[in-house]
C-alpha positions in Angstrom: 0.0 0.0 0.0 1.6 3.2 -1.3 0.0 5.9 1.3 -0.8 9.4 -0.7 -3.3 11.3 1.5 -2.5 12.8 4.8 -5.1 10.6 7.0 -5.2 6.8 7.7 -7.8 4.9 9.9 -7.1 1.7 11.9 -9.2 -0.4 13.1 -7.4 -3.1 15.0 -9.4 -6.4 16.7 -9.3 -9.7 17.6 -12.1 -12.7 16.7 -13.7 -14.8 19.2 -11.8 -18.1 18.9 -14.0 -20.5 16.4 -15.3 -18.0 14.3 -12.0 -16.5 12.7 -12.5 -18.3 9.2 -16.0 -17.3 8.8 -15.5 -13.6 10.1 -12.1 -13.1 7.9 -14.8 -14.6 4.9 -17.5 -12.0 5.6 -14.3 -8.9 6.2 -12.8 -9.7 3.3 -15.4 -10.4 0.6 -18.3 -8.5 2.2 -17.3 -5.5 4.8 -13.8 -4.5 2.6 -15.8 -4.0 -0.8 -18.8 -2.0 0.6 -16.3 0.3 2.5 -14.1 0.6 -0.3 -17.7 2.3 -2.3 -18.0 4.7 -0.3 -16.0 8.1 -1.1 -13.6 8.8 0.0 -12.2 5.8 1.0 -9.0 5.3 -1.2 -7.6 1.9 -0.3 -7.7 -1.1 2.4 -5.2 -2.9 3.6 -5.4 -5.8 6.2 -3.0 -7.0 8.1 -2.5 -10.2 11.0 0.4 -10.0 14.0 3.0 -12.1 13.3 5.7 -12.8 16.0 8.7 -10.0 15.7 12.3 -10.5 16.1 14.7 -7.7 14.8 17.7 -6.3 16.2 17.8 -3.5 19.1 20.6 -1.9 20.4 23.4 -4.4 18.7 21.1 -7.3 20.3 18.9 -9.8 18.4 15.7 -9.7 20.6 12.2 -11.5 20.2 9.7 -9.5 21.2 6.5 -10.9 22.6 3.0 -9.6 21.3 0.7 -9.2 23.9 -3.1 -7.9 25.1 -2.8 -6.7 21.0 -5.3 -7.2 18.9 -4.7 -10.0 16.1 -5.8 -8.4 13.4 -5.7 -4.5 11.6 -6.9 -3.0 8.8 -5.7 0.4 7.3 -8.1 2.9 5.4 -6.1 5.5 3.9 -8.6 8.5 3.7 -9.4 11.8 1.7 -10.6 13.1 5.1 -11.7 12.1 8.9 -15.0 13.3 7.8 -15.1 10.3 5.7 -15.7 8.6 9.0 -19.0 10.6 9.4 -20.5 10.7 6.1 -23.9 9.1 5.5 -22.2 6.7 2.9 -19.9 5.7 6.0 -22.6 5.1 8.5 -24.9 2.8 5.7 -21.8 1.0 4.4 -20.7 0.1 8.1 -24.2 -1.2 8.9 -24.6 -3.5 5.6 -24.0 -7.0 5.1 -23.6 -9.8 7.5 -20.8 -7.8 9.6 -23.4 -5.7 11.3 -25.3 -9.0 13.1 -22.7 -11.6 12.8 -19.8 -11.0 12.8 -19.5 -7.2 14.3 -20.6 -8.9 18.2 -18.0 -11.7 17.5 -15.0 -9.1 17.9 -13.4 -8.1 21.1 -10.1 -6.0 21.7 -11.6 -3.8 19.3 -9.9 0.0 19.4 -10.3 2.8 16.4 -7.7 4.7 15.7 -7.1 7.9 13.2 -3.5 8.7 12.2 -2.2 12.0 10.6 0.6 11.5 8.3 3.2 13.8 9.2 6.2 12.8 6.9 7.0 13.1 4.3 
């Protein structure tokens, strides 16, 4: 994902275990494709925590992931008001994610970033 615009939304969360295959189903080939109609929305990426190990201070460390959610997603944006359009709020409530898979999520947190370089 090349980011161009100034403002990206994350919404990172976990699935309740047994339901992760259907709910990635209904994210990826319902929720993504509604979201991505609605303007403003430029592109979605989604991303899963993978364990980390990297180098820090001349030391190789692994570093354990914890009390994070499992999954993200990245909305790169024209605008935050995106978020509080009309074509937001009926895209967000369409589909199966709404009823079943929406209540299935826990560690959920929503997130708006500012790109600030370059």
């Amino acid at each position: 994902m090349r980011v161009t615009r100034r403002r990206c939304f994350r919404p990172p969360w976990t699935w309740n275990p047994g339901r992760r295959r259907s709910s990635n189903e209904v994210y990826d080939t319902e929720h993504v494709p509604l979201l991505l109609r609605v303007p403003g929305i430029l592109s979605v990426a989604r991303f899963k925590t993978q364990e980390l190990t990297m180098i820090i201070g001349g030391q190789r460390k692994t570093i354990l992931v914890e009390n994070v959610p499992t999954y993200n997603a990245l909305y790169e944006l024209e605008s935050p008001e995106v978020l509080t359009s009309d074509a937001w709020a009926k895209a967000v409530d369409q589909g199966r994610w709404p009823a079943q898979v929406r209540p299935l999520t826990k560690n959920r947190r929503h997130v708006l970033y500012r790109r600030i370089l370059p």
